[in-house]
mmCIF entry with sequence, helices, sheets and N, C-alpha, C, O atoms, coordinates in Angstrom:
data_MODEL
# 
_entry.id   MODEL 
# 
_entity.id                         1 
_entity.type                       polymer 
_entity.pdbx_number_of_molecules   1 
# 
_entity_poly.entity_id                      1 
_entity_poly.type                           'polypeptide(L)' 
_entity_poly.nstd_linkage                   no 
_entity_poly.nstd_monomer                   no 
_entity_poly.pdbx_seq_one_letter_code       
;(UNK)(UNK)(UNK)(UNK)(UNK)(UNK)(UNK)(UNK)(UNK)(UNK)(UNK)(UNK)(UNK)(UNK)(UNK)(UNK)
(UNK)(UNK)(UNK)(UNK)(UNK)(UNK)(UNK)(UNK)(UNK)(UNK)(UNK)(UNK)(UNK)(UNK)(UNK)(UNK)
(UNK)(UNK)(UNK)(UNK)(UNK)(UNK)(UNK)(UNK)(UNK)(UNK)(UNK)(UNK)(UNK)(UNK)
;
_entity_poly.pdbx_seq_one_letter_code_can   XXXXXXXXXXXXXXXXXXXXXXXXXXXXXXXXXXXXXXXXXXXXXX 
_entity_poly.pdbx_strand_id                 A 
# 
loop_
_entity_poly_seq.entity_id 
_entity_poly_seq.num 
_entity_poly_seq.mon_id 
_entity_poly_seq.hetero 
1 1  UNK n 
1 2  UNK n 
1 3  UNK n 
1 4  UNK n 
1 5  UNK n 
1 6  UNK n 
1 7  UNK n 
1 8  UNK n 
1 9  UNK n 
1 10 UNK n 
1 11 UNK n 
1 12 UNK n 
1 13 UNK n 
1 14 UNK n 
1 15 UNK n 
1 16 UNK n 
1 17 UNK n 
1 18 UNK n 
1 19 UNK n 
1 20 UNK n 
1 21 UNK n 
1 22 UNK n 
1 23 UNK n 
1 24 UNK n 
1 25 UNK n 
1 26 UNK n 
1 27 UNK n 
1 28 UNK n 
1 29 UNK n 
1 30 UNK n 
1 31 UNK n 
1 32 UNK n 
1 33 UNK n 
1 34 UNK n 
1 35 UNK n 
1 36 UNK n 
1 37 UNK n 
1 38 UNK n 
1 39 UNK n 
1 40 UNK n 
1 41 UNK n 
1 42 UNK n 
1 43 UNK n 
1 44 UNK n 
1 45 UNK n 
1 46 UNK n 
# 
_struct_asym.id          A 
_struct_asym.entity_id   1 
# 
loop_
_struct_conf.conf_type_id 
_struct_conf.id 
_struct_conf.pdbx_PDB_helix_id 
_struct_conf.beg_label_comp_id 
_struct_conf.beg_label_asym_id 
_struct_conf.beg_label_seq_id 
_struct_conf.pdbx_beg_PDB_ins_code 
_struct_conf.end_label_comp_id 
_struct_conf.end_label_asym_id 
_struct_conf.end_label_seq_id 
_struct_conf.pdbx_end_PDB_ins_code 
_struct_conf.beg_auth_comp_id 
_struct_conf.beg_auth_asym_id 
_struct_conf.beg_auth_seq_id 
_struct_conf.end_auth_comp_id 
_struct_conf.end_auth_asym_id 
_struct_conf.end_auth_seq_id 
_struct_conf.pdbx_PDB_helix_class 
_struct_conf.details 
_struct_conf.pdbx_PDB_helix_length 
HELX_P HELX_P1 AA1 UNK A 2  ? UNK A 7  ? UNK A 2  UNK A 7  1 ? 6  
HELX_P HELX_P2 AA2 UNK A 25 ? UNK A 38 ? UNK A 25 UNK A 38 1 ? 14 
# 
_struct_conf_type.id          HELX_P 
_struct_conf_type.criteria    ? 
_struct_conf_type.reference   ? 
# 
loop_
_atom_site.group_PDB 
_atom_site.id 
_atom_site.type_symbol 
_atom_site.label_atom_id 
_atom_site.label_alt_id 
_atom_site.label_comp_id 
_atom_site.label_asym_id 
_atom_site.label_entity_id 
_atom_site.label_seq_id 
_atom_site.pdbx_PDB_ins_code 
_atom_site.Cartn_x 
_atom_site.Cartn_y 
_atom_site.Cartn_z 
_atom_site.occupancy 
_atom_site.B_iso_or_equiv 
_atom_site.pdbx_formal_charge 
_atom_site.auth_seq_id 
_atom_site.auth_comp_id 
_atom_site.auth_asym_id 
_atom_site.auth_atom_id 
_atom_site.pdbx_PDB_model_num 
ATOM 1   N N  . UNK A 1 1  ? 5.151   -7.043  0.805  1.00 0.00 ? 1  UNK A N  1 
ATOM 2   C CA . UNK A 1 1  ? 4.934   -6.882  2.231  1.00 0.00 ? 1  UNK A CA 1 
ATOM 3   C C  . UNK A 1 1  ? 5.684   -5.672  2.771  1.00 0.00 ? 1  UNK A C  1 
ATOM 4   O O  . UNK A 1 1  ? 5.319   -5.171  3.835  1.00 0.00 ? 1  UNK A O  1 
ATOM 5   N N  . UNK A 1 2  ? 6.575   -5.247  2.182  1.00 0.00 ? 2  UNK A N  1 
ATOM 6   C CA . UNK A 1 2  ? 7.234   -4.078  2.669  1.00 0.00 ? 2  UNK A CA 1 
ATOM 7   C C  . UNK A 1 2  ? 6.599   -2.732  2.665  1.00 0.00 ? 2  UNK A C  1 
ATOM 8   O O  . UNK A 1 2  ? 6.713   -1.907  3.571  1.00 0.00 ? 2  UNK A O  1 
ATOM 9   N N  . UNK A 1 3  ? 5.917   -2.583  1.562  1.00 0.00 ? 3  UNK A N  1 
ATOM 10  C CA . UNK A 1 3  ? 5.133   -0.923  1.602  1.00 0.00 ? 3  UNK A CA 1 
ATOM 11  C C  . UNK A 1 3  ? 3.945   -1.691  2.904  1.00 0.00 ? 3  UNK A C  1 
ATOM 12  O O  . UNK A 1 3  ? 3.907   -1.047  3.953  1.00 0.00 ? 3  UNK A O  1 
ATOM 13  N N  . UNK A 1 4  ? 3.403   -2.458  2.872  1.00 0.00 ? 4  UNK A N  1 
ATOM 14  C CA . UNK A 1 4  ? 2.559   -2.800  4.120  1.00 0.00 ? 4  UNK A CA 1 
ATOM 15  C C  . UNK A 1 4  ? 3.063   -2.412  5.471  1.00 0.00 ? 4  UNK A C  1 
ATOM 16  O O  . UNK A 1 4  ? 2.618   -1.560  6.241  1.00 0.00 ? 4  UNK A O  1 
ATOM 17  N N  . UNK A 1 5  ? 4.293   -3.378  5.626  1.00 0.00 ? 5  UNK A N  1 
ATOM 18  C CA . UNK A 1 5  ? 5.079   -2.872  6.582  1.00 0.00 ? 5  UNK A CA 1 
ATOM 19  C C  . UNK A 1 5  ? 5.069   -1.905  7.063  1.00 0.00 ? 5  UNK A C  1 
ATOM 20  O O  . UNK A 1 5  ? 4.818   -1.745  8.258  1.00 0.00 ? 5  UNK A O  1 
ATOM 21  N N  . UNK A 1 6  ? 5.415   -0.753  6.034  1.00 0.00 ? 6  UNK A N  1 
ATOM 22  C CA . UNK A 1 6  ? 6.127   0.506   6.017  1.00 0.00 ? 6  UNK A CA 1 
ATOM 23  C C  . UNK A 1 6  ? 4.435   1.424   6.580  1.00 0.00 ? 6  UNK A C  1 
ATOM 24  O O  . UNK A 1 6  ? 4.504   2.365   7.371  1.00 0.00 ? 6  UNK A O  1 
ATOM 25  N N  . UNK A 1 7  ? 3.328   1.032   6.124  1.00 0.00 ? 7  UNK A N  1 
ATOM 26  C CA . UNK A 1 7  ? 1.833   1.488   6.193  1.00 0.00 ? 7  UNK A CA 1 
ATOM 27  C C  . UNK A 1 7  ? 1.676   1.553   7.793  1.00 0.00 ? 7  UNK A C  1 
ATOM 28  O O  . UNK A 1 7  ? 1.247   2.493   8.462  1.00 0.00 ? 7  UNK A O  1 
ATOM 29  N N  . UNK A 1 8  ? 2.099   0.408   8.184  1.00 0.00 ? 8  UNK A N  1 
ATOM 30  C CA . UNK A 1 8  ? 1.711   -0.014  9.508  1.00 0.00 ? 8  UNK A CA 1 
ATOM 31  C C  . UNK A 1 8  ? 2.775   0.305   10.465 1.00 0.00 ? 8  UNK A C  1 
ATOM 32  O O  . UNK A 1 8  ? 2.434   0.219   11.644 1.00 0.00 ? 8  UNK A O  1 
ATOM 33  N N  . UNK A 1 9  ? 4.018   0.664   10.223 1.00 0.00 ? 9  UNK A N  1 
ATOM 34  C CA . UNK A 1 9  ? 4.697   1.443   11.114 1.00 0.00 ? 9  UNK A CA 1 
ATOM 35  C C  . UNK A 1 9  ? 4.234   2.827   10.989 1.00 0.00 ? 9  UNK A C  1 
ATOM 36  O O  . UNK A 1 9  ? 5.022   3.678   11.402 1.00 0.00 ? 9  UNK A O  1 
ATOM 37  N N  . UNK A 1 10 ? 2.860   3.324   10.393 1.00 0.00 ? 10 UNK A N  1 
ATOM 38  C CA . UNK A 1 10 ? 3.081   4.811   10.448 1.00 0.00 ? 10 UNK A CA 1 
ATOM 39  C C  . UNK A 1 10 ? 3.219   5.503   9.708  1.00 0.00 ? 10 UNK A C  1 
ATOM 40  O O  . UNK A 1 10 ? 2.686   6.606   9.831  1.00 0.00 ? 10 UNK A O  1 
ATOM 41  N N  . UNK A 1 11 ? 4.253   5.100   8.210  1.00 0.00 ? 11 UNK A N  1 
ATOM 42  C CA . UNK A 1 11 ? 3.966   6.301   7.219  1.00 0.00 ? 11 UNK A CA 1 
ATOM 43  C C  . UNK A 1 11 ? 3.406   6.501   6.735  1.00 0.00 ? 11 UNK A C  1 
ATOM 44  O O  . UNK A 1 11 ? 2.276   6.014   6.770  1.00 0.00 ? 11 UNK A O  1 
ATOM 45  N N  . UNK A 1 12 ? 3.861   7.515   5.792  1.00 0.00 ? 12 UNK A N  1 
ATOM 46  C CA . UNK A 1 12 ? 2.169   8.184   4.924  1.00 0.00 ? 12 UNK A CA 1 
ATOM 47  C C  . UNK A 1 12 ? 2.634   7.494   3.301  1.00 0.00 ? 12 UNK A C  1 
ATOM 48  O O  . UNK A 1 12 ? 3.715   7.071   2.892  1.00 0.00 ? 12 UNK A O  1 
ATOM 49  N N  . UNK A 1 13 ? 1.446   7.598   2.727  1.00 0.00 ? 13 UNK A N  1 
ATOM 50  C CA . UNK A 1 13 ? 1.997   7.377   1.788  1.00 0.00 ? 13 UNK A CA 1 
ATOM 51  C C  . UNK A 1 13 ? 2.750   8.019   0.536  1.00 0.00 ? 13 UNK A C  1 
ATOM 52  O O  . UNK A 1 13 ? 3.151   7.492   -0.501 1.00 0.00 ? 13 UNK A O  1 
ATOM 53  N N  . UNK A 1 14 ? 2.800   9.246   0.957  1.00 0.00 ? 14 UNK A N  1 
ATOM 54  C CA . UNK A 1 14 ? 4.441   10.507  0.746  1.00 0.00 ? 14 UNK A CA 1 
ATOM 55  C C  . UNK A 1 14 ? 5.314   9.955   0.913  1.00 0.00 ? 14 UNK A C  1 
ATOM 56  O O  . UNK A 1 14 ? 6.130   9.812   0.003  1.00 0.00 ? 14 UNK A O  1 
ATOM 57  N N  . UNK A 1 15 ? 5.561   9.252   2.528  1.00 0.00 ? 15 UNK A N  1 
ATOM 58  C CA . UNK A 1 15 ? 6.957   9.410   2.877  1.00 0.00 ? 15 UNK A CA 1 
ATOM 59  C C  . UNK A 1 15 ? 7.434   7.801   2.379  1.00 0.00 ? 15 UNK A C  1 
ATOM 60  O O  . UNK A 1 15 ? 8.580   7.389   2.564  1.00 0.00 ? 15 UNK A O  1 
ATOM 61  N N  . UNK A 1 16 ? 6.276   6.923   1.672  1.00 0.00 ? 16 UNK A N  1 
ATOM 62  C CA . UNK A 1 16 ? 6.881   5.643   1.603  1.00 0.00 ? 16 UNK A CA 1 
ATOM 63  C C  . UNK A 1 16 ? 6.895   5.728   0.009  1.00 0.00 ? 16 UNK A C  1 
ATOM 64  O O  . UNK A 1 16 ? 7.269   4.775   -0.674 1.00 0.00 ? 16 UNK A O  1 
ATOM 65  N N  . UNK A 1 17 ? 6.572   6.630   -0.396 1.00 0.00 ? 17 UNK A N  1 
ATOM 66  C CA . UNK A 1 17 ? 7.284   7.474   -2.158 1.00 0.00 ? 17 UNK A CA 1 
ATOM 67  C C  . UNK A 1 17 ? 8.955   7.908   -1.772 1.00 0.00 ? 17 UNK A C  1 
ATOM 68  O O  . UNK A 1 17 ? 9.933   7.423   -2.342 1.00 0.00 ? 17 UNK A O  1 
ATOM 69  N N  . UNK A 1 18 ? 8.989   8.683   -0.940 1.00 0.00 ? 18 UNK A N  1 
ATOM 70  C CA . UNK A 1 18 ? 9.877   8.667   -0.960 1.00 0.00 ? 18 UNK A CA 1 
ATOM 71  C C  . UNK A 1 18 ? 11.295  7.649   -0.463 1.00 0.00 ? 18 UNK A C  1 
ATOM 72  O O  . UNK A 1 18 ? 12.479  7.881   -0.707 1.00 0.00 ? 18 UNK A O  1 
ATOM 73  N N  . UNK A 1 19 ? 10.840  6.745   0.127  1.00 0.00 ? 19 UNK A N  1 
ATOM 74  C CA . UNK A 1 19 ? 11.725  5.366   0.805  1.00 0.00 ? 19 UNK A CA 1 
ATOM 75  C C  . UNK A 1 19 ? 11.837  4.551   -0.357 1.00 0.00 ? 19 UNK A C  1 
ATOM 76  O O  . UNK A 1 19 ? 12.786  3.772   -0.446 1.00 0.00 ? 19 UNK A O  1 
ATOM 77  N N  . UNK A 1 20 ? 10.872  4.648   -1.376 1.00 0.00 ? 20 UNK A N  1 
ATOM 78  C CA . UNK A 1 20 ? 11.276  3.490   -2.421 1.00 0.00 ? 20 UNK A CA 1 
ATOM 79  C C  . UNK A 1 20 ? 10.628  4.118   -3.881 1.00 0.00 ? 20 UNK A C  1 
ATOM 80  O O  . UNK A 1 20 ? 9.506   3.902   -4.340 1.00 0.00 ? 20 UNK A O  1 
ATOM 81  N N  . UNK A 1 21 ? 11.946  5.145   -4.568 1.00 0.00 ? 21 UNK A N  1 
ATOM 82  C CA . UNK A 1 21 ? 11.377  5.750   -5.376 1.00 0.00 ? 21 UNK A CA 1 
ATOM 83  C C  . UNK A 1 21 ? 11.048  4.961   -7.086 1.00 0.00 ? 21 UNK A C  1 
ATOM 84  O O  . UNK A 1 21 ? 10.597  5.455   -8.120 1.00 0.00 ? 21 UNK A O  1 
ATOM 85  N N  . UNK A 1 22 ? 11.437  3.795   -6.808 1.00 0.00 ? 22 UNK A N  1 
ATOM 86  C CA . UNK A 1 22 ? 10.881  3.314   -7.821 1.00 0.00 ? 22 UNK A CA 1 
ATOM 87  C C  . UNK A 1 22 ? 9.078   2.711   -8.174 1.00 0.00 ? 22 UNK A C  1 
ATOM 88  O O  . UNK A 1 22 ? 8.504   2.356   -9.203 1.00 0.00 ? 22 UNK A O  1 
ATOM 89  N N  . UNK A 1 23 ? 8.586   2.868   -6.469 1.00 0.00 ? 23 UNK A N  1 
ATOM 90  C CA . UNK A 1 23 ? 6.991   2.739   -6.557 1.00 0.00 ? 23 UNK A CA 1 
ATOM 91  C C  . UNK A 1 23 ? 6.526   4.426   -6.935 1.00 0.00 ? 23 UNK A C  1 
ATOM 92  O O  . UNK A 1 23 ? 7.077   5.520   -6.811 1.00 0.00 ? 23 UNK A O  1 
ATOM 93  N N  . UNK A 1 24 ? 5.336   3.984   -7.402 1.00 0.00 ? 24 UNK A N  1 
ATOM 94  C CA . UNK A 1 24 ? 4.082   5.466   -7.452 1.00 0.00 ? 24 UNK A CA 1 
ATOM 95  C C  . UNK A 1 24 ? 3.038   4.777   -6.671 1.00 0.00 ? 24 UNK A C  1 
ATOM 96  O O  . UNK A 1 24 ? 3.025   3.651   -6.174 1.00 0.00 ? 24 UNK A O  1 
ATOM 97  N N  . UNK A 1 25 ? 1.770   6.155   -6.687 1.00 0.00 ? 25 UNK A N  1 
ATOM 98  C CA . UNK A 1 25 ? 0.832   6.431   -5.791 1.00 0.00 ? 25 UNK A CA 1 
ATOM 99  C C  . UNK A 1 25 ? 0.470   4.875   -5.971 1.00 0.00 ? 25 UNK A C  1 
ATOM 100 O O  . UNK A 1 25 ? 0.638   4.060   -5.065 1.00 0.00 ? 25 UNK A O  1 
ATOM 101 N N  . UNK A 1 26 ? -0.213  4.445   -7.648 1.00 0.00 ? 26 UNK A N  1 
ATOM 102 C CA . UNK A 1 26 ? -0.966  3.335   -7.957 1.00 0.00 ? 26 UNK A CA 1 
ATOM 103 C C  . UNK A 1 26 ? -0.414  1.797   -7.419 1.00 0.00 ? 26 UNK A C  1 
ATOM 104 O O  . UNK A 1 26 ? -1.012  0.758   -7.141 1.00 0.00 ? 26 UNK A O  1 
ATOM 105 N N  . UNK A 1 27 ? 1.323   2.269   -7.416 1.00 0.00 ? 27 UNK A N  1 
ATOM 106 C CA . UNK A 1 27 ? 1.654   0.717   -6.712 1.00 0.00 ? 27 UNK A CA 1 
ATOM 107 C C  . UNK A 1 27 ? 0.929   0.394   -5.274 1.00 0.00 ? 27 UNK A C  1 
ATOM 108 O O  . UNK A 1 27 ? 0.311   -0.621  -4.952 1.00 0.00 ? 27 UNK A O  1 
ATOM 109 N N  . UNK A 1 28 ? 1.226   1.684   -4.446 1.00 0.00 ? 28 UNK A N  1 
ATOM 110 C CA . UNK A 1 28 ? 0.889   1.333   -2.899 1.00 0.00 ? 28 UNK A CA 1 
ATOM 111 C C  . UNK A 1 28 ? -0.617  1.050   -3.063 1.00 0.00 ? 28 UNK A C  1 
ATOM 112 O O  . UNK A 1 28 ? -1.095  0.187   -2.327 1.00 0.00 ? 28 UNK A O  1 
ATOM 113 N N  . UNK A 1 29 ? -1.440  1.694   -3.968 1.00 0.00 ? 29 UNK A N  1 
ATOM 114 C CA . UNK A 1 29 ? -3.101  1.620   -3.898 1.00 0.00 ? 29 UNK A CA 1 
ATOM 115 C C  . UNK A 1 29 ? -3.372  -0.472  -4.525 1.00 0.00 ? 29 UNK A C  1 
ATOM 116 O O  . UNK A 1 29 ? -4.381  -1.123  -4.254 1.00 0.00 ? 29 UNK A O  1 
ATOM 117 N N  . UNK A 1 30 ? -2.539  -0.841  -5.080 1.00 0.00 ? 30 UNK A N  1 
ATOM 118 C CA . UNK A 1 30 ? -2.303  -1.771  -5.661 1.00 0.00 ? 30 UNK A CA 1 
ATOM 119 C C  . UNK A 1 30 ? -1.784  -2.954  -4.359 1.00 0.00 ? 30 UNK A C  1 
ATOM 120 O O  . UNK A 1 30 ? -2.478  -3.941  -4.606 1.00 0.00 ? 30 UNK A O  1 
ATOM 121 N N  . UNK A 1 31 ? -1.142  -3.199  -3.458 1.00 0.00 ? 31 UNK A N  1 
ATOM 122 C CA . UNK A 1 31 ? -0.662  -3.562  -2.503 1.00 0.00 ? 31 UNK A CA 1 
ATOM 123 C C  . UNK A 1 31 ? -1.472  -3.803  -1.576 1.00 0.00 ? 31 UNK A C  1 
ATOM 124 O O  . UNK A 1 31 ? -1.392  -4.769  -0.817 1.00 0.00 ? 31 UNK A O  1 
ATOM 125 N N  . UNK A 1 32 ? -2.622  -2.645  -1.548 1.00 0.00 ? 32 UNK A N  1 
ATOM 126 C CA . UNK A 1 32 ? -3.538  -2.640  -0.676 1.00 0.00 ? 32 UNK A CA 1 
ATOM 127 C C  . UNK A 1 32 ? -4.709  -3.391  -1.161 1.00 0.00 ? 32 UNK A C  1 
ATOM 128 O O  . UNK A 1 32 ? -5.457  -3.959  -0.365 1.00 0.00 ? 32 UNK A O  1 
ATOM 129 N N  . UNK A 1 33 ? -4.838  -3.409  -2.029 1.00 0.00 ? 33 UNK A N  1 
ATOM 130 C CA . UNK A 1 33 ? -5.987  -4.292  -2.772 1.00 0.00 ? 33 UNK A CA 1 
ATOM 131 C C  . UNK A 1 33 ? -5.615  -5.854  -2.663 1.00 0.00 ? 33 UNK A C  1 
ATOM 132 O O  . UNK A 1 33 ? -6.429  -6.753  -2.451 1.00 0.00 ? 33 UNK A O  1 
ATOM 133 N N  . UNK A 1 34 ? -4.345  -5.990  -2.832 1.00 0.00 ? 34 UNK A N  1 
ATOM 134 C CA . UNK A 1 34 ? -3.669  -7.647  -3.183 1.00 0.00 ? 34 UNK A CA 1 
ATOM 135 C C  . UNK A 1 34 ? -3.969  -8.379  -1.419 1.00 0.00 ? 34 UNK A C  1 
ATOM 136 O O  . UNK A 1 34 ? -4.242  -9.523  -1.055 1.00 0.00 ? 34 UNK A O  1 
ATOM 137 N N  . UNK A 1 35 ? -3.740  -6.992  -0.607 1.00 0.00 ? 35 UNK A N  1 
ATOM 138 C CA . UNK A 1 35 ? -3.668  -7.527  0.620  1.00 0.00 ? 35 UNK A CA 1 
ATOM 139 C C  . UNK A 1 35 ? -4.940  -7.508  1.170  1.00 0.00 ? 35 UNK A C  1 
ATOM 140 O O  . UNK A 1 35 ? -5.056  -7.946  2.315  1.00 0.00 ? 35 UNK A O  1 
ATOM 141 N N  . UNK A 1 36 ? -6.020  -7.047  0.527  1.00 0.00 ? 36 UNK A N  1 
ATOM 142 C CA . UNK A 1 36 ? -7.331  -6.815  1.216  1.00 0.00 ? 36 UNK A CA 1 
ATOM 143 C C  . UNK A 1 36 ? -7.997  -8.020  0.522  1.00 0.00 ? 36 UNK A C  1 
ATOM 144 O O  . UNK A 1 36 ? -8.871  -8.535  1.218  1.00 0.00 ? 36 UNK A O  1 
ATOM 145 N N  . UNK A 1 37 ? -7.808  -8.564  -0.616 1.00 0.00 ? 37 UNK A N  1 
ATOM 146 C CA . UNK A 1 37 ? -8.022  -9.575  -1.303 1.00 0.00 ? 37 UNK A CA 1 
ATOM 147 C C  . UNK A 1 37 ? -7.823  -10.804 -0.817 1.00 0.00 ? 37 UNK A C  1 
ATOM 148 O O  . UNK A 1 37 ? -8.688  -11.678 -0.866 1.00 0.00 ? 37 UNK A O  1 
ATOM 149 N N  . UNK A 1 38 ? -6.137  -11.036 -0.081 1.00 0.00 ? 38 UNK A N  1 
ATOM 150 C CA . UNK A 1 38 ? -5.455  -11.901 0.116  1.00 0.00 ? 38 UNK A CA 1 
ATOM 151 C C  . UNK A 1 38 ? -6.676  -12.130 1.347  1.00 0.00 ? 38 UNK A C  1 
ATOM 152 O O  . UNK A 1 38 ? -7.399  -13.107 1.152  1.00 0.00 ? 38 UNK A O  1 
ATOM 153 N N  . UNK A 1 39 ? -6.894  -11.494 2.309  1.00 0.00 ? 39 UNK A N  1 
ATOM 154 C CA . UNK A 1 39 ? -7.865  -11.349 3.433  1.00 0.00 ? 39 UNK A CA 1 
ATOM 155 C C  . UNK A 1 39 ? -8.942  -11.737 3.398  1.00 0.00 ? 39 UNK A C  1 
ATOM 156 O O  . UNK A 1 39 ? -9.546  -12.043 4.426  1.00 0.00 ? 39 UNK A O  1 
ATOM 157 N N  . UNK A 1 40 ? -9.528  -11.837 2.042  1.00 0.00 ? 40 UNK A N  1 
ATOM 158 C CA . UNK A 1 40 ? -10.860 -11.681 1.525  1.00 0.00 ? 40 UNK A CA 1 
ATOM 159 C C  . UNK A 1 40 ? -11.688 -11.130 2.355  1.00 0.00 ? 40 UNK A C  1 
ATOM 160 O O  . UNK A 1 40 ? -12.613 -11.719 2.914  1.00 0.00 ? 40 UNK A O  1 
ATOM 161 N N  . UNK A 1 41 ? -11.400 -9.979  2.477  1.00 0.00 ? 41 UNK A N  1 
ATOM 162 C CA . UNK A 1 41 ? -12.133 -8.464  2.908  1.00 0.00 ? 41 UNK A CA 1 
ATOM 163 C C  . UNK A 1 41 ? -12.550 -7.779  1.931  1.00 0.00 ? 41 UNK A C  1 
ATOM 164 O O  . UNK A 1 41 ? -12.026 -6.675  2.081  1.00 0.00 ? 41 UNK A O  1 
ATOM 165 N N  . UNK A 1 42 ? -13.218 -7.764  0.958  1.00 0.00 ? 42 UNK A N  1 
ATOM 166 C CA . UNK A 1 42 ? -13.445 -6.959  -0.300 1.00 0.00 ? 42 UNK A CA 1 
ATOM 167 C C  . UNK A 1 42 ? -13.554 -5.005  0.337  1.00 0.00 ? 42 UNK A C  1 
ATOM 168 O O  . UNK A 1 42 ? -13.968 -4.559  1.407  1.00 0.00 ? 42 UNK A O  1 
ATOM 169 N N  . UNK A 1 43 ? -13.206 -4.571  -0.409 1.00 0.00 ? 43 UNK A N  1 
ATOM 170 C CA . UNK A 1 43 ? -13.668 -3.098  0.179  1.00 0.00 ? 43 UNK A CA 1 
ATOM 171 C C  . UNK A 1 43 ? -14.017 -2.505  -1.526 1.00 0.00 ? 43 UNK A C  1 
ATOM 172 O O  . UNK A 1 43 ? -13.226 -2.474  -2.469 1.00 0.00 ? 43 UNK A O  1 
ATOM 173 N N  . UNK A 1 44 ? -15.248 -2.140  -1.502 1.00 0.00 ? 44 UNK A N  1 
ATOM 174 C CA . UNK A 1 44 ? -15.338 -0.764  -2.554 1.00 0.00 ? 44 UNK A CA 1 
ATOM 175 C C  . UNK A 1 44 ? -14.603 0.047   -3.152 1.00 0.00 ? 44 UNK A C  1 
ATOM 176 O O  . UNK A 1 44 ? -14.510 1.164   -2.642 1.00 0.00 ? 44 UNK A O  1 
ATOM 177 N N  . UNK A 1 45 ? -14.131 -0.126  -3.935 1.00 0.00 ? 45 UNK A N  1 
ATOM 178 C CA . UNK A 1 45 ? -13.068 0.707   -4.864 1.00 0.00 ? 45 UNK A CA 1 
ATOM 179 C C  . UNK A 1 45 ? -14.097 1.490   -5.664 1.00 0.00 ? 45 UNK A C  1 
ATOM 180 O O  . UNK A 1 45 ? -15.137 0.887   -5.932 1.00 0.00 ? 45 UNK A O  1 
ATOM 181 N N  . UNK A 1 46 ? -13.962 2.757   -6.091 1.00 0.00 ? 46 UNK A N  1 
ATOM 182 C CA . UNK A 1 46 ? -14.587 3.534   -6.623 1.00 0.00 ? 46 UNK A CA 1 
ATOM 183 C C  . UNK A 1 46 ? -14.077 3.238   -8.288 1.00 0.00 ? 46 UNK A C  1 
ATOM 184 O O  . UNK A 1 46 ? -14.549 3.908   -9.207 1.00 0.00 ? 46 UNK A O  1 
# 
C-alpha cells in the first residue's frame, strides 16, 4: 500500500524509485496490477 500511497499523493514513478531504492520499475507496475485485481477492474496489459 505504500508505493500506492506514494502514486496517489502525486509522485512519479522516478521519484518513488528513488524513496524506496530497493523497488524497480516492475515492482511499482506489479502493485498496480495486485491493486487493480484486488478491485476487480481488469485493465489490458500488453
Amino acid at each position: 500500500s505504500d508505493v500506492l500511497d506514494l502514486f496517489a499523493a502525486g509522485l512519479t514513478a522516478e521519484q518513488i524509485l528513488e524513496e524506496m531504492p530497493d523497488l524497480e520499475a516492475n515492482d511499482l507496475q506489479a502493485a498496480l496490477l495486485y491493486a487493480s485485481r484486488k478491485l476487480n477492474h481488469p485493465v489490458l496489459v500488453p
